[in-house]
FIMAR-264657 format. One record per residue (C-alpha): x, z, y; residue in three letters; chain. Coordinates in steps of 0.02 Angstrom, whole numbers, plus 50000, padded with zeros to 5 digits. Each point is the difference from the previous one (the first is absolute). Example, Ala and Ser with C-alpha at 12.3 -4.5 7.8 and 13.67 -1.06 7.14 Angstrom:
<nodes>
<node <50615 50390 49775> "ALA" "A">
<node <50069 49967 50172> "SER" "A">
</nodes>
This chain:
<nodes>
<node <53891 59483 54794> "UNK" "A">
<node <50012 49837 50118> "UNK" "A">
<node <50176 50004 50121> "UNK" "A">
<node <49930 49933 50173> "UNK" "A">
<node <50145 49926 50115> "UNK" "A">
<node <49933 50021 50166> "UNK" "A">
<node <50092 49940 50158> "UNK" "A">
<node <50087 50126 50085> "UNK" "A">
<node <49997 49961 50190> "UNK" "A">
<node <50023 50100 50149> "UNK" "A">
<node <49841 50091 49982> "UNK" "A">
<node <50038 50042 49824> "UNK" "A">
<node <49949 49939 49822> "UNK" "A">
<node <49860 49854 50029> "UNK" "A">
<node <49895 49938 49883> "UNK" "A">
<node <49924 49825 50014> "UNK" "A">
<node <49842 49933 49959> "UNK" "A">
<node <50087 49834 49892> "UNK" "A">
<node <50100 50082 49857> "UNK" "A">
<node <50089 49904 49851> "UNK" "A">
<node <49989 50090 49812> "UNK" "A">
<node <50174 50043 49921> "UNK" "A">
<node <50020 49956 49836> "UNK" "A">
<node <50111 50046 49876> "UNK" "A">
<node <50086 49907 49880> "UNK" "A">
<node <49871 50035 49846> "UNK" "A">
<node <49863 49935 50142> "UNK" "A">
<node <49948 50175 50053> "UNK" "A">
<node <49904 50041 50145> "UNK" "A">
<node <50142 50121 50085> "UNK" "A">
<node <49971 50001 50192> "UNK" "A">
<node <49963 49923 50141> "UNK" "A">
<node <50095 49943 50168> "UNK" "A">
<node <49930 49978 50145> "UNK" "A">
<node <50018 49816 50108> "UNK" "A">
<node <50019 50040 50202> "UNK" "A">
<node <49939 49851 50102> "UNK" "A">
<node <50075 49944 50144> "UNK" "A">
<node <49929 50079 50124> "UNK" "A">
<node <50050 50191 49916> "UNK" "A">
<node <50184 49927 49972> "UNK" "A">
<node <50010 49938 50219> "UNK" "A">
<node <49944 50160 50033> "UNK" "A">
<node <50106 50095 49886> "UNK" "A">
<node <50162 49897 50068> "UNK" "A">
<node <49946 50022 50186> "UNK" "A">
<node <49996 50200 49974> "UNK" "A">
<node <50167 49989 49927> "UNK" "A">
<node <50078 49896 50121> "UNK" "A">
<node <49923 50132 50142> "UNK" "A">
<node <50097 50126 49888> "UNK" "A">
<node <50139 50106 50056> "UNK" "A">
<node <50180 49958 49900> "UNK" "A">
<node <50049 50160 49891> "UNK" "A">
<node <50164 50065 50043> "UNK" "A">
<node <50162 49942 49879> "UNK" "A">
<node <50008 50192 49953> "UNK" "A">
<node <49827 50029 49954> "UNK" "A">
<node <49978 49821 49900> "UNK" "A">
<node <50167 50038 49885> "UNK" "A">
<node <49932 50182 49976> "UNK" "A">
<node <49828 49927 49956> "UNK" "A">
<node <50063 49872 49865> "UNK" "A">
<node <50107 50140 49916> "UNK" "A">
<node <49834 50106 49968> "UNK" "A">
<node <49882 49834 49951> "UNK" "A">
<node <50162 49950 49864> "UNK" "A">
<node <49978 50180 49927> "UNK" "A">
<node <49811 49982 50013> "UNK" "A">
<node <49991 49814 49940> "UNK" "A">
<node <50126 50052 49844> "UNK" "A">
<node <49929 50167 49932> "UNK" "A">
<node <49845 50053 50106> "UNK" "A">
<node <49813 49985 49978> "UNK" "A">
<node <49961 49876 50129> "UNK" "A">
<node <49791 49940 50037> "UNK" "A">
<node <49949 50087 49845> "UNK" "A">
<node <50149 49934 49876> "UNK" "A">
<node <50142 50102 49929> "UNK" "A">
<node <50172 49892 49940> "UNK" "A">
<node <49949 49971 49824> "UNK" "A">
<node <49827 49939 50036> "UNK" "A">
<node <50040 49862 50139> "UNK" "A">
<node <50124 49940 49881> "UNK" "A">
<node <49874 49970 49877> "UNK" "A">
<node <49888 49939 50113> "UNK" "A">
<node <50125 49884 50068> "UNK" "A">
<node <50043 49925 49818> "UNK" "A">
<node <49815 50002 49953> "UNK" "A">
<node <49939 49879 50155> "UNK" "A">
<node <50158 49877 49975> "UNK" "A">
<node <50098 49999 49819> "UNK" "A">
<node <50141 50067 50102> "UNK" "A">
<node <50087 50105 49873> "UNK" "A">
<node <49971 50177 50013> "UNK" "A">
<node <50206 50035 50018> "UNK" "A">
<node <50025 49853 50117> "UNK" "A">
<node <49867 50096 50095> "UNK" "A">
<node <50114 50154 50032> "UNK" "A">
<node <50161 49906 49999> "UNK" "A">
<node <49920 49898 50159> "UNK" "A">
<node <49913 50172 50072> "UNK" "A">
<node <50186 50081 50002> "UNK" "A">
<node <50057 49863 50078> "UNK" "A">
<node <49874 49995 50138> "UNK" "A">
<node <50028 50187 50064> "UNK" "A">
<node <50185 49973 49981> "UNK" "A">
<node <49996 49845 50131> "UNK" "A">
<node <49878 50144 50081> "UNK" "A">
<node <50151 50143 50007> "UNK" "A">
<node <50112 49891 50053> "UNK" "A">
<node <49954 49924 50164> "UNK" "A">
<node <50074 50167 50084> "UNK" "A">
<node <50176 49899 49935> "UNK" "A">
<node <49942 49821 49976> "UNK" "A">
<node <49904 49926 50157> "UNK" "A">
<node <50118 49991 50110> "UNK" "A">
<node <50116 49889 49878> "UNK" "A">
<node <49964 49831 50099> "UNK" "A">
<node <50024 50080 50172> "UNK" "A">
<node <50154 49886 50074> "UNK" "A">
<node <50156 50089 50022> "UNK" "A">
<node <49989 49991 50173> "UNK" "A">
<node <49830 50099 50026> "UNK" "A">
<node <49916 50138 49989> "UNK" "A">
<node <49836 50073 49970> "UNK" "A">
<node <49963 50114 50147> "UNK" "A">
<node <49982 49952 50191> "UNK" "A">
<node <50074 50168 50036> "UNK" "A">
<node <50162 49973 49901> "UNK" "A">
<node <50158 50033 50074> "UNK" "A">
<node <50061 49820 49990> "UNK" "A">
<node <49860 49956 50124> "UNK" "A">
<node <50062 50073 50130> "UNK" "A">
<node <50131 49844 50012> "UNK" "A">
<node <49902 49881 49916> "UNK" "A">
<node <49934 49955 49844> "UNK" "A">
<node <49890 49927 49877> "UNK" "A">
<node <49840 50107 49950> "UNK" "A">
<node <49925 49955 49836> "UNK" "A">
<node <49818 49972 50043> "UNK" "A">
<node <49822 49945 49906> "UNK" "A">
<node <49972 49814 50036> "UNK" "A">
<node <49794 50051 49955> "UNK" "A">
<node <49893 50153 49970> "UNK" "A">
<node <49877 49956 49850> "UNK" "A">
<node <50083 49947 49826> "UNK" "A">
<node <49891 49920 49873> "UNK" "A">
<node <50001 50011 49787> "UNK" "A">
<node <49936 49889 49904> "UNK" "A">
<node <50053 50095 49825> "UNK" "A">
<node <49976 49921 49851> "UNK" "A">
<node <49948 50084 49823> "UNK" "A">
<node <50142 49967 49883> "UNK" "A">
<node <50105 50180 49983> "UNK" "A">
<node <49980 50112 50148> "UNK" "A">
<node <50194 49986 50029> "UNK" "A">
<node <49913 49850 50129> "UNK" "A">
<node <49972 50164 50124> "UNK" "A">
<node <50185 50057 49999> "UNK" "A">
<node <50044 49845 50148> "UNK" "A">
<node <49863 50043 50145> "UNK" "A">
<node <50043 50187 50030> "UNK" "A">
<node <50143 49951 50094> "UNK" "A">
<node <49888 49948 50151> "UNK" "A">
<node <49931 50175 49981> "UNK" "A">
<node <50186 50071 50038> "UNK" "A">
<node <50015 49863 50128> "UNK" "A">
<node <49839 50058 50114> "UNK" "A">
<node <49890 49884 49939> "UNK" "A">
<node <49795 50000 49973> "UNK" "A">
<node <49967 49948 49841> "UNK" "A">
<node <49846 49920 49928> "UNK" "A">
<node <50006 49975 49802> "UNK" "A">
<node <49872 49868 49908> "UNK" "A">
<node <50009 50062 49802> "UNK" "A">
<node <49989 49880 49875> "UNK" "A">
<node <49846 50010 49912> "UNK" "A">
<node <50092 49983 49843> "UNK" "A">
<node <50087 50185 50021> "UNK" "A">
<node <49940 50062 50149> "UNK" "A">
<node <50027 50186 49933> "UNK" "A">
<node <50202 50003 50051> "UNK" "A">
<node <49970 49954 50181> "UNK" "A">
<node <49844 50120 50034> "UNK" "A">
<node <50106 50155 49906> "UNK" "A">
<node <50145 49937 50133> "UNK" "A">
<node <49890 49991 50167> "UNK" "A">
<node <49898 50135 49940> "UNK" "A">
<node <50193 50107 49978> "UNK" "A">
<node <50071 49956 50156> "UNK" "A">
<node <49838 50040 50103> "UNK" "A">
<node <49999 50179 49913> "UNK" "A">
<node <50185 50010 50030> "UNK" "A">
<node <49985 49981 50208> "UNK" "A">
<node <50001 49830 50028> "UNK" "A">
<node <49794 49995 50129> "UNK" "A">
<node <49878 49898 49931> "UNK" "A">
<node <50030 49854 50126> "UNK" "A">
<node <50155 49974 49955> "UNK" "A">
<node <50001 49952 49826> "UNK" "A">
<node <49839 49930 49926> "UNK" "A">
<node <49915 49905 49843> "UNK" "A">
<node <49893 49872 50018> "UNK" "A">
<node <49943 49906 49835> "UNK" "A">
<node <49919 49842 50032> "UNK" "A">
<node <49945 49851 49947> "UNK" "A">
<node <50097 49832 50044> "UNK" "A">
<node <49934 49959 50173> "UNK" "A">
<node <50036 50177 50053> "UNK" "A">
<node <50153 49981 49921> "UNK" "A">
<node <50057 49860 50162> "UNK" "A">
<node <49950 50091 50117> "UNK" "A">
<node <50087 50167 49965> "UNK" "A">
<node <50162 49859 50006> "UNK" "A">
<node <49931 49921 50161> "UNK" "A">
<node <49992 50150 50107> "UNK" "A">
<node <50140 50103 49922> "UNK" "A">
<node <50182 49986 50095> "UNK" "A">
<node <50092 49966 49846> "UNK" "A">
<node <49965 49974 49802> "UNK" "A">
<node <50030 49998 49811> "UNK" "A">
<node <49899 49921 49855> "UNK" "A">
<node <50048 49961 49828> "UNK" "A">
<node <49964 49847 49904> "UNK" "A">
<node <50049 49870 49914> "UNK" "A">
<node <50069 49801 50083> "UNK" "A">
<node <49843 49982 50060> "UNK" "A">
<node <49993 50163 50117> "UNK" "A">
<node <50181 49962 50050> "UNK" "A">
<node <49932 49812 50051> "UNK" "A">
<node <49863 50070 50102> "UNK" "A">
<node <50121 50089 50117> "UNK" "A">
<node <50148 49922 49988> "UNK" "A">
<node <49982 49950 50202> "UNK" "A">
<node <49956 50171 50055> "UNK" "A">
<node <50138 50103 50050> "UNK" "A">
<node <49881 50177 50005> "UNK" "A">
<node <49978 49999 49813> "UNK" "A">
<node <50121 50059 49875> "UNK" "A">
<node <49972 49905 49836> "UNK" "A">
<node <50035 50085 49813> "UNK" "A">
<node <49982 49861 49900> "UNK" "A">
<node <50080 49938 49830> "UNK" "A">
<node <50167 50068 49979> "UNK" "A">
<node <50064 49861 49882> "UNK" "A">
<node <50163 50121 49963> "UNK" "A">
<node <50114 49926 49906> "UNK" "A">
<node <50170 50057 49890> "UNK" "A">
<node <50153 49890 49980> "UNK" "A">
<node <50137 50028 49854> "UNK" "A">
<node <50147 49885 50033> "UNK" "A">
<node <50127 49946 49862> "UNK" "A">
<node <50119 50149 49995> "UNK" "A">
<node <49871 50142 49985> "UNK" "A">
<node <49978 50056 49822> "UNK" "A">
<node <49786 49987 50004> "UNK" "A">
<node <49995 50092 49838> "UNK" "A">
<node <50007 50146 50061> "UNK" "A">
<node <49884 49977 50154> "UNK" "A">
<node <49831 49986 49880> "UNK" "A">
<node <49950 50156 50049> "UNK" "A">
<node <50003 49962 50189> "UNK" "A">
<node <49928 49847 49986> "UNK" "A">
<node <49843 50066 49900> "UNK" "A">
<node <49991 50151 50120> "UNK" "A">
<node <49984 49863 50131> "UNK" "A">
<node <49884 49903 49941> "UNK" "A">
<node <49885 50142 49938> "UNK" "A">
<node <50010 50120 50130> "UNK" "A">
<node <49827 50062 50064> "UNK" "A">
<node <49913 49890 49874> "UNK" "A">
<node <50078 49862 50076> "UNK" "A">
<node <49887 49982 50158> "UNK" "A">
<node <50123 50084 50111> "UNK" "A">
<node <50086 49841 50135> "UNK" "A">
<node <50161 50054 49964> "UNK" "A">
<node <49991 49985 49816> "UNK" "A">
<node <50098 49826 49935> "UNK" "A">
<node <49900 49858 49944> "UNK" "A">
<node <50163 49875 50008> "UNK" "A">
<node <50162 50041 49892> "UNK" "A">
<node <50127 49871 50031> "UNK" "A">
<node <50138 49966 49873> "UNK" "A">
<node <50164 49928 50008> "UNK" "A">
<node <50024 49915 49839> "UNK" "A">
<node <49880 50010 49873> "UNK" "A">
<node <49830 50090 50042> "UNK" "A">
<node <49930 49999 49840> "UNK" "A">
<node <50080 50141 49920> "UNK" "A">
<node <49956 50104 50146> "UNK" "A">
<node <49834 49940 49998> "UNK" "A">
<node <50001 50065 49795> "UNK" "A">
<node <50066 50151 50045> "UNK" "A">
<node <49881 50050 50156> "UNK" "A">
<node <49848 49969 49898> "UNK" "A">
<node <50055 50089 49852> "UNK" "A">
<node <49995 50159 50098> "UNK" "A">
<node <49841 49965 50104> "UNK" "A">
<node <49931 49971 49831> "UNK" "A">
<node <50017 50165 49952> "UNK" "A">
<node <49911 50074 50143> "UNK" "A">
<node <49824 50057 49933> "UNK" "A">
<node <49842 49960 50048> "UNK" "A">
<node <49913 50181 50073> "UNK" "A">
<node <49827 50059 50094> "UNK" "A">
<node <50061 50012 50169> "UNK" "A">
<node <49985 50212 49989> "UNK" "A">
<node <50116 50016 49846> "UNK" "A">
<node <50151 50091 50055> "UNK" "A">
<node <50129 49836 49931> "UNK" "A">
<node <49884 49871 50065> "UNK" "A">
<node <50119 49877 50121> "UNK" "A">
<node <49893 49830 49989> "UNK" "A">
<node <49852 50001 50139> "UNK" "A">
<node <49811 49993 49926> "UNK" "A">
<node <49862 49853 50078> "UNK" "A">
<node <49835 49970 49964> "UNK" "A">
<node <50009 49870 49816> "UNK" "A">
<node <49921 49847 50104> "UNK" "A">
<node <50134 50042 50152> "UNK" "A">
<node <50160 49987 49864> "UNK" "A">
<node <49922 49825 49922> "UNK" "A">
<node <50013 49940 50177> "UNK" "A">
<node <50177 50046 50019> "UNK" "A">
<node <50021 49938 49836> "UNK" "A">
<node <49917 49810 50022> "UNK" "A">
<node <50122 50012 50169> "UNK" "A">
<node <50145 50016 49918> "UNK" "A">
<node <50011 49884 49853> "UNK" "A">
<node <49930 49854 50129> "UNK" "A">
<node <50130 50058 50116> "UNK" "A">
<node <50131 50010 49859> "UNK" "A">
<node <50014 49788 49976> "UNK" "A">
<node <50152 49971 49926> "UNK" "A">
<node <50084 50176 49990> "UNK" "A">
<node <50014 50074 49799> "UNK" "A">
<node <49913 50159 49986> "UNK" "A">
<node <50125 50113 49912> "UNK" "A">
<node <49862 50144 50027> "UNK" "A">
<node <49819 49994 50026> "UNK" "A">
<node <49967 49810 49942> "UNK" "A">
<node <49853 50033 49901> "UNK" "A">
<node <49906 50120 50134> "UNK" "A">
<node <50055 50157 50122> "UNK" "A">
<node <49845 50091 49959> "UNK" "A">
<node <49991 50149 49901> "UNK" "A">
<node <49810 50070 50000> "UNK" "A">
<node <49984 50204 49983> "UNK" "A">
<node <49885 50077 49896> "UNK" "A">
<node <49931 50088 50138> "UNK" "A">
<node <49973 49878 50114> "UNK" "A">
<node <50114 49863 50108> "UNK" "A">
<node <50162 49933 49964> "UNK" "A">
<node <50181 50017 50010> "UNK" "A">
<node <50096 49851 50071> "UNK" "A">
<node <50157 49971 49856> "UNK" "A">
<node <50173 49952 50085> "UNK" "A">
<node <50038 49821 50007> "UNK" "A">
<node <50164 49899 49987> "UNK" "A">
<node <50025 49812 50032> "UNK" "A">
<node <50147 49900 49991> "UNK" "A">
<node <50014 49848 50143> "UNK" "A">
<node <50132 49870 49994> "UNK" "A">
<node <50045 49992 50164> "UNK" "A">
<node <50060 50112 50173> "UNK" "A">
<node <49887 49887 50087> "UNK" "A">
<node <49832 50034 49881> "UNK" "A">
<node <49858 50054 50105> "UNK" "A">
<node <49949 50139 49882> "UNK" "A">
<node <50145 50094 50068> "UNK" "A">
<node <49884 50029 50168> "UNK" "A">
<node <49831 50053 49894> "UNK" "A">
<node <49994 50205 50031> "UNK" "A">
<node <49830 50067 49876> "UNK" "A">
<node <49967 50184 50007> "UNK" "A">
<node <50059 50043 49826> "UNK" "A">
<node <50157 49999 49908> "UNK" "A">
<node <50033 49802 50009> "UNK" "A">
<node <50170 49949 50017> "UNK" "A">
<node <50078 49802 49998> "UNK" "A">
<node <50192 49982 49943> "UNK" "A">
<node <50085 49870 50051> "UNK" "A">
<node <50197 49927 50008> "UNK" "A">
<node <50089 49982 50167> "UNK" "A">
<node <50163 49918 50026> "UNK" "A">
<node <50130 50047 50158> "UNK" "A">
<node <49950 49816 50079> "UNK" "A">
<node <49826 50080 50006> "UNK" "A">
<node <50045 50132 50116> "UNK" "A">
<node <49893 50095 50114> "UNK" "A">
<node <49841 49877 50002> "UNK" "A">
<node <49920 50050 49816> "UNK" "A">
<node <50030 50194 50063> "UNK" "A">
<node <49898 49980 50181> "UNK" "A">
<node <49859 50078 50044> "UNK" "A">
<node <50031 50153 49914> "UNK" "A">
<node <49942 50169 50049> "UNK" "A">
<node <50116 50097 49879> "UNK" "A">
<node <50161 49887 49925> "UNK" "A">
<node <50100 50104 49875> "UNK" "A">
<node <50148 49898 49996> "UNK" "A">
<node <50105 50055 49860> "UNK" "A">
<node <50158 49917 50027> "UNK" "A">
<node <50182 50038 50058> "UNK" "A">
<node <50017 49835 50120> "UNK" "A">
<node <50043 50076 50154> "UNK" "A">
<node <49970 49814 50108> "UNK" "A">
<node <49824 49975 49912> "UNK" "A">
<node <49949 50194 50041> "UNK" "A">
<node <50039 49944 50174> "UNK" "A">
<node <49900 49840 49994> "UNK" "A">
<node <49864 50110 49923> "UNK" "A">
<node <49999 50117 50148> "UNK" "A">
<node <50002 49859 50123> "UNK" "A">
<node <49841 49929 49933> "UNK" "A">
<node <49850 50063 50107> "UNK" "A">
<node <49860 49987 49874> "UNK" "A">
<node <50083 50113 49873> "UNK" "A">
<node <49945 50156 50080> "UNK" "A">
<node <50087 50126 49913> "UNK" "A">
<node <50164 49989 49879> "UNK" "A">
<node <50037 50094 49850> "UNK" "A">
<node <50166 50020 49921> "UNK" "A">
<node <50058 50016 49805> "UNK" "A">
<node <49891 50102 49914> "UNK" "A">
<node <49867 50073 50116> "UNK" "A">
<node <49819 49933 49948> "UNK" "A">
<node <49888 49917 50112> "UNK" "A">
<node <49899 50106 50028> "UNK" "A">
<node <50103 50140 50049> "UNK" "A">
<node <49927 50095 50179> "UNK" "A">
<node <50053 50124 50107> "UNK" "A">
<node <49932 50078 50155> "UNK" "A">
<node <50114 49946 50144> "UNK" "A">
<node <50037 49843 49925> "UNK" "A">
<node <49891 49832 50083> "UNK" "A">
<node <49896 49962 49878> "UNK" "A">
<node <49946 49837 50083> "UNK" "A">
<node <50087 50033 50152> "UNK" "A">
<node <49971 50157 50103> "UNK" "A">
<node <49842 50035 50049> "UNK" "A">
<node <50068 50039 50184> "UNK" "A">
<node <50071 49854 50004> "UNK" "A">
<node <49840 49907 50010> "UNK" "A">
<node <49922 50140 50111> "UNK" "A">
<node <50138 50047 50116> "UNK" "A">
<node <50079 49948 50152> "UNK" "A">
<node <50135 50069 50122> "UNK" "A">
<node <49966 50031 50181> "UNK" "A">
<node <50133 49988 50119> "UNK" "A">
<node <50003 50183 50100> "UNK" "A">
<node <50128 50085 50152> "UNK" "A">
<node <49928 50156 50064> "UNK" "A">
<node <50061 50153 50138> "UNK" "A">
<node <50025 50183 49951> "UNK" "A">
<node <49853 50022 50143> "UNK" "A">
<node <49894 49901 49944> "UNK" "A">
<node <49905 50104 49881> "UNK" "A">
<node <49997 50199 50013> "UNK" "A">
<node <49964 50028 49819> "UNK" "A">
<node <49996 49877 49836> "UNK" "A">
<node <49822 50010 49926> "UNK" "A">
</nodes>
């Protein structure tokens, strides 16, 4: 039986005359999504805007049913078990990476009742009608109404960052990857069944042109990509960017890195390795080698699995995809020693596509420019780093696990603004928790405060 993606606008599910096959990884015929055109996604984002904003109470009570829903119900047609499959069919995602990321996204769901108001300042609040109004105050207000998503297709953990504008009182239009576009349509499709109307929360699937203008004529956005997305709006202050993460880990002199192997594989491995916040950069005080040794003696050992076995860990492409990846990386490697995957990354499955094997180089230097080359697999470069290095081999980080006990260089580390977020001892990078920013807070990018004094008299009744 063929899965159709239709959009699902404000009328309800739509499906268009230009569809795209699905195809799974042994070239199967699985499904087909449909491709809006423009004029379907204006009109969609005009209805929404004309939409009424859902109360705070009604929005948190809606996301608590669509996590239950999105976690254990049968939602369009597909129970738990059989979206998960689906899921690791369509994109080599491994089939307990699939759940592990699923958990995740109805936890971020539970939790907005606790977690959206974490970037509020201090000094606000999020009613008109508060108390603290009466004397003055700052109210915590939208700054748009319609919230774009550009997801992308490489785990559906991707979908636990835009809920927040849900919980916020935003609209919210989602463009699925056409990769995976099963995780966002079970999402949408939960949190429309859960309460949230039809013009509030939509999926539009689209081809590229489409694509712009669901950016163009939305209030505020986020789209995934690699250096070349993040180039093409770096200027524009509307769109949110979730590009290469580049995390890093740093093990300074006096920390005994023997007994941090386990971290550092867990780090490197983590969702397959296509995750942002897993580490392609270890940095070494002293000698790098052994660590490099080490690292790849246990990535060795992790086997090479069809992306449904139960132990699988690695991520599954199409054979031709992985050769790709493969030319990449040893013309990217120059000068850096493989230590793992020297000969080739690509394993081949007897049943079709291909597991892409860890990889380990060595590079001489703190200033190599391997150290900012991010590939969506386990692919890691070790490298030394000296105190006179400092902070500059360590920017541009999204996750730095510095594992150190130099209380002047944690502060130096803090200081720097591109290391987004800072890790301590042993905690790997790619540890998450809702409540914590993973790139920031969400509000922080779609929030304002609004300066308000009112009088007792002035309103009979708060709505």
């Amino acid at each position: 039986m063929l899965i159709h993606i239709d959009a699902l606008g404000p009328s309800g599910p739509y499906r268009a005359r230009e569809r795209k096959p699905l195809i799974s990884l042994a070239g199967a015929r699985i499904g087909e999504i449909s491709q809006v055109p423009p004029l379907y996604v204006r009109r969609t984002l005009a209805a929404m805007r004309a939409a009424p904003v859902l109360p705070a109470a009604d929005r948190l009570s809606a996301l608590d049913k669509a996590a239950e829903a999105f976690l254990h119900g049968t939602v369009a047609g597909l129970d738990p078990d059989g979206f998960a499959g689906l899921v690791s069919t369509a994109s080599g995602v491994p089939l307990a990476v699939v759940r592990q990321s699923v958990e995740w996204v109805a936890d971020v769901l539970r939790s907005q009742r606790f977690t959206r108001e974490l970037a509020m300042p201090r000094g606000a609040v999020d009613e008109w009608h508060a108390p603290q109004t009466l004397d003055g105050a700052a109210v915590w207000t939208r700054k748009g109404d319609i919230f774009a998503v550009h997801a992308a297709g490489n785990t559906p953990a991707v979908h636990g960052l835009w809920p927040e504008a849900l919980a916020l009182g935003y609209k919210v239009a989602v463009r699925p990857s056409t990769r995976e576009p099963f995780t966002a349509f079970r999402l949408v499709s939960a949190l429309r069944e859960a309460g949230f109307p039809p013009d509030v929360v939509t999926l539009l699937p689209t081809d590229y042109s489409a694509a712009d203008v669901i950016i163009a004529e939305s209030d505020f956005a986020i789209v995934y990509g690699g250096q070349d997305v993040v180039d093409k709006y770096a200027t524009n202050s509307r769109v949110l960017t979730q590009g290469p993460g580049r995390s890093k880990i740093l093990l300074t002199g006096e920390v005994d890195w023997r007994t941090k192997i386990d971290l550092l594989a867990a780090s490197v491995s983590h969702l397959g390795g296509t995750a942002c916040t897993c580490a392609t950069a270890i940095l070494v005080e002293g000698d790098p080698e052994p660590v490099a040794e080490a690292l790849a003696e246990r990535l060795r050992a992790i086997p090479s699995l069809p992306a449904d076995h139960p132990d699988a860990i690695l991520t599954v492409g199409p054979t031709e995809s992985a050769r790709e990846v493969d030319r990449y990386l040893h013309a990217v490697a120059g000068d850096a020693r493989a230590i793992l995957g020297g000969d080739t990354i690509v394993d081949e499955l007897p049943g079709g596509g291909a597991v892409l094997r860890p990889s380990v180089h060595l590079v001489t230097s703190s200033a190599a420019p391997q150290l900012d080359i991010e590939l969506g697999f386990p692919c890691v470069w070790v490298g030394p780093w000296r105190a006179e290095d400092g902070v500059a081999p360590l920017r541009n980080s999204l996750v730095l696990t510095a594992m150190t006990t130099r209380a002047e260089l944690i502060d130096a580390l803090l200081d720097e603004p591109s290391i987004t977020n800072l890790y301590l001892g042993d905690n790997p990078t790619t540890w998450l928790r809702p409540g914590v920013p993973h790139d920031g807070y969400l509000g922080e990018h779609l929030m304002r405060t609004k300066g308000m004094i009112r009088s007792a008299t002035s309103v009979a009744t708060a709505r």
